[in-house]
N, C-alpha and C positions, 0 to 999 in steps of 0.2 A: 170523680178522679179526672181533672183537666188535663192533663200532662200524656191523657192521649188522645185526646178529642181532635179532630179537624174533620173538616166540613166535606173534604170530597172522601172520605172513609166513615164509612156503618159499625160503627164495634155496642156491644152488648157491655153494659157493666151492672153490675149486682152484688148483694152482701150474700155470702153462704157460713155461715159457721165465724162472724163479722169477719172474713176476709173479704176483700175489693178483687171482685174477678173481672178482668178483660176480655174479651175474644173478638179478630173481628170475623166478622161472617158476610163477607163480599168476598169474592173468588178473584182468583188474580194475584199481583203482587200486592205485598203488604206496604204500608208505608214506610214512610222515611224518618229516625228520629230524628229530624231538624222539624219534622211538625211537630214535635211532645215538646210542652211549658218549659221553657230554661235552658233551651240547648243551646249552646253541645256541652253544659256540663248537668247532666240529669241524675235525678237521684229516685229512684223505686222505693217506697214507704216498706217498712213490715209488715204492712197490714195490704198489700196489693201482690197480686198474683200479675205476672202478664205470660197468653198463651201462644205460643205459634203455630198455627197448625199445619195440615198437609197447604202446598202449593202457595204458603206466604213466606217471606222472607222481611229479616230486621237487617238494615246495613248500619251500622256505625263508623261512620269516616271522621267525624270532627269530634276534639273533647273528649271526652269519659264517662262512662253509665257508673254510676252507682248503686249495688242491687241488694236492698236489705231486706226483700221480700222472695220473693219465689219468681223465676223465669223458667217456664214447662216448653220445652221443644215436642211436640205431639206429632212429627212429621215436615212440619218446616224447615227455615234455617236462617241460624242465626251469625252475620260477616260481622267482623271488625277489619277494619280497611287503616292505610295508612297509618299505621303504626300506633295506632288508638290502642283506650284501653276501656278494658270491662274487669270494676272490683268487684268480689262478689263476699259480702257478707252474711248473706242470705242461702235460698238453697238456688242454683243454677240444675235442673233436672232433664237431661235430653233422653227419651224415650225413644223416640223413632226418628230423630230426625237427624242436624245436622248441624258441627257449628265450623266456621272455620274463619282464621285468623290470621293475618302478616302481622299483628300487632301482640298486647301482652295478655293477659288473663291473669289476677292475681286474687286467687281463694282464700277470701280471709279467715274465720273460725268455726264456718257450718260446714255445708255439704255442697259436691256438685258430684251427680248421679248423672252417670254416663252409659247407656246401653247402645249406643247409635254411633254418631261418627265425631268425631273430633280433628279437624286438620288444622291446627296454628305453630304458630312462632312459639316465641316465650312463653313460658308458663311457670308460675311461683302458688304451692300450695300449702296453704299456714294451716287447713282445715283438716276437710276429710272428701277426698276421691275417693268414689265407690266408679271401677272401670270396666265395665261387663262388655265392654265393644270393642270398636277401635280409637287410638288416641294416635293420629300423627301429627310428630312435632317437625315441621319444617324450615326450611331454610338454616341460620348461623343459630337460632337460636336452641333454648336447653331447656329441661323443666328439673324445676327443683322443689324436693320437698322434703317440708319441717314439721306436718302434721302427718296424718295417715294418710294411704294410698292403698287401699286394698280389691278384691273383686279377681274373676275367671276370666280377663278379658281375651280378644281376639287379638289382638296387636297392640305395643306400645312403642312408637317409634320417637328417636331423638336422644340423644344421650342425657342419662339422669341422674342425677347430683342427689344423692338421700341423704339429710341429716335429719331424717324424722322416723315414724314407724311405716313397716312397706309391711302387709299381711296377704298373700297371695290367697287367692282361691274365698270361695262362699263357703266355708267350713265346709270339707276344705276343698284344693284347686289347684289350675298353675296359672303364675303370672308369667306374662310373656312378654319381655324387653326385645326392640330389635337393634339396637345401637350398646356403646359400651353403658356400663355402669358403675358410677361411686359409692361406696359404701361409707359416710365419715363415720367419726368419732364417736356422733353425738345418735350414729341412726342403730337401729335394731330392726332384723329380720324376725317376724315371729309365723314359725312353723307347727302348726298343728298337726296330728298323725294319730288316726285310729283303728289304722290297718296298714297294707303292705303296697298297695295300689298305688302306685304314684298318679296323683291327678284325682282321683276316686276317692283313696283311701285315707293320702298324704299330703301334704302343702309341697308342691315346686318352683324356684324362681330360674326362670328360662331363659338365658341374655344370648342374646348372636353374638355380640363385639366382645370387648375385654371387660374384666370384672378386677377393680379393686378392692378389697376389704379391708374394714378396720374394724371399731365397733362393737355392736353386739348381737348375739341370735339365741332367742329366745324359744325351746322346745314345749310345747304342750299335747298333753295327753287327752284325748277325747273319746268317747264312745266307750269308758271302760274298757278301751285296748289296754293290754298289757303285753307289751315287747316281748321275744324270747331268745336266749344268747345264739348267735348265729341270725339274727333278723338284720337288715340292713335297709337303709333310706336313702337315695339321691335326692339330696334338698335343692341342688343348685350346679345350673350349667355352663357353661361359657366355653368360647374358644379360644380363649386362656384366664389363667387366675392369677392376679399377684395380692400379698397379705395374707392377713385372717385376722377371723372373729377375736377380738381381746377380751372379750366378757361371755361367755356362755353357760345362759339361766338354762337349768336342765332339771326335770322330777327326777326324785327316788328311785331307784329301783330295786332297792334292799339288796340283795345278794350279788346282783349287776350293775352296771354302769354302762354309761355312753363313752363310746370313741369317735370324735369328729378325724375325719381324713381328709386332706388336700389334695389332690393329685391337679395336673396342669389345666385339668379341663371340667374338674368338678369338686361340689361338697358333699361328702356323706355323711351318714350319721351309722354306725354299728353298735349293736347292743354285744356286750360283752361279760365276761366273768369279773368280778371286783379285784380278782388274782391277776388277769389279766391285766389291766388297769396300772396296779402297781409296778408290773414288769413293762409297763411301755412309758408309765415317769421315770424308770431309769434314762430312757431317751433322753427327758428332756433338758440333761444335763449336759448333753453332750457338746463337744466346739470343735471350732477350726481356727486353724492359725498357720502361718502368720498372714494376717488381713490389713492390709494389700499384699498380694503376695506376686514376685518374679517368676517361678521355677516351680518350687513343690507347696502343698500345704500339707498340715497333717491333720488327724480326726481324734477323738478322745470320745469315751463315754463310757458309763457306768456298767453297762449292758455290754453282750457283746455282738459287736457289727458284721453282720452279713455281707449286707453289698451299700455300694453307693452309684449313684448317680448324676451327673452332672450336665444342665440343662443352662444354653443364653435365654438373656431375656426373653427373645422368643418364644421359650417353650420347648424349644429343639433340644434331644437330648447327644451332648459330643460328647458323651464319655460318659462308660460303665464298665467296671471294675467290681470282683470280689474285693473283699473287705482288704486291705493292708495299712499300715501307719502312718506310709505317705505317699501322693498319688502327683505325678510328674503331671504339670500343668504348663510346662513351657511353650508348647506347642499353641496353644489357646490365643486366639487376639484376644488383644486389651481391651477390658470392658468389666460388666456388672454380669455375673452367675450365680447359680442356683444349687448346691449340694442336698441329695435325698440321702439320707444315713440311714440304713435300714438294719435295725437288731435281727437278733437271731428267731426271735419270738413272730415275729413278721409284722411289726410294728415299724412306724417311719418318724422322721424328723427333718426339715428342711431350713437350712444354714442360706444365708448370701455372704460370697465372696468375691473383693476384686481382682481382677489380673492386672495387672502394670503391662 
């Protein structure tokens, strides 16, 4: 294996199971790769392992690594400098060590296993992040993912764009975002639950910033749990929410059902009666009009209305009123709001309307 050979470093190479293992075993700092064959655009075989271990470090300032093979972080660390980039088709594994980046990282169809530390820029995951540690995304840039993202980690910093699968927890667990986060179209939350425990028993996604939803969320049963009416689940937190799930895969429950709730700062899931159920699709029928409106709107639904609620963008709730047909809105600056319709059953529905 030439590509890392130089003359003033000691490394070990060997076949084991015909992989091509590296290591060096000189103490000190590691090389540089502008010593490995073809730099600064390098490319790691399938068939080569490279290790880093405690007290070495890999810098990448020039070019692009290319990694089809396995890169094991065993207590080193591994830079990308100047706005470089490391594709990784292969498995990238940091175990105990450390990687950190001003530049991009783009995970192309396998793995990168993360129990240790992660500090970079940009990040694009087509694969599969497994994040048991911490991941800080710094500076302007974002991470975005189209493949899986799953694992208990310690921290995930940087705001994150999901159009892929996000699976919290090691069956199961919670994921912990600290910046906002996107849910599109194209991504699914999938939530496992085989008990009442959040974190223990149940899957959590844990975001500090703002949470948009679209998409999909996806419920599984495990452990032979079986729910019972009155059980309830906090799937997901934030310090505020806009949207919701448009598709939600959910099990049988023969004689019950699930009820997804939105409130401004979180997602539940309640298991309910089938009776139930149908008296809160009365809700879902309900409107408001006229939208945009000067003065009043008014409310309609099938069910009958309790109270409402009315919340800006923010989150902030200006107005709450028992149920009546039309609720004087003149008062309100102009702008985008939030109506909560809440039936008599104690079910809810949430309308946007604008104010002129």
């Amino acid at each position: 294996m030439t590509r890392l050979l130089f003359l003033i470093c000691f490394i070990i190479c060997g076949t084991l199971y015909s992989q091509t293992i590296c290591k060096v075993i000189k103490s000190g700092s590691w090389y540089e790769p502008s010593n490995w064959d073809n730099y600064p655009d390098v490319n790691i075989s399938s068939n080569e392992e490279i290790i880093i271990p405690k007290n070495f470090y890999i810098n990448i300032d020039s070019g692009y690594i290319t990694n089809n093979g396995k890169i094991s972080i065993t207590g080193g660390t591994l830079n990308i400098y100047h706005g470089k980039e490391l594709w990784n088709n292969g498995i990238v594994e940091n175990i105990t060590g450390s990687i950190s980046s001003d530049g991009t990282i783009r995970n192309g169809n396998i793995i990168i296993n993360n129990s240790g530390l992660y500090n970079g820029n940009s990040f694009y995951n087509h694969g599969t992040l497994t994040n048991n540690g911490r991941f800080y995304n710094t500076g302007s840039g974002k991470i975005t993912n189209t493949g899986l993202i799953n694992g208990s980690n310690i921290l995930q910093s940087g705001n994150f764009t999901n159009a892929g699968n996000l699976s919290p927890g090691n069956s199961p667990g919670t994921y912990i975002l600290d910046n906002d986060y996107t849910h599109q179209s194209t991504a699914n939350l999938n939530i496992e639950i085989g008990g009442k425990t959040v974190g223990t028993d149940y899957d959590q996604l844990s975001i500090s910033g703002q949470a948009s939803l679209n998409g999909s969320l996806t419920i599984t049963l495990i452990e032979n749990f079986q729910p019972e009416i009155g059980d309830s689940f906090n799937i997901l937190t934030s310090s505020n929410i806009n949207g919701s799930f448009v598709n939600i895969n959910k099990p049988d429950l023969v004689d019950k059902d699930w009820l997804v709730t939105y409130n401004s700062d979180s997602v539940s899931l309640s298991v309910v009666s089938s009776l139930s159920v149908l008296k809160n699709e009365d809700i879902d029928s309900s409107y408001v009009y006229p939208n945009p409106t000067s003065n009043k709107i008014y409310v309609e639904s099938k069910s009958p209305i309790a109270k409402l609620k009315i919340y800006n963008q923010f989150g902030k709730v200006v107005l709450l009123a028992d149920y009546q047909d039309s609720v004087d809105v003149s008062s309100l600056y102009s702008g985008l709001y939030f109506i909560t319709i809440e039936n008599s059953y104690g079910y809810s529905e949430t309308k946007k309307f604008v104010k002129e």
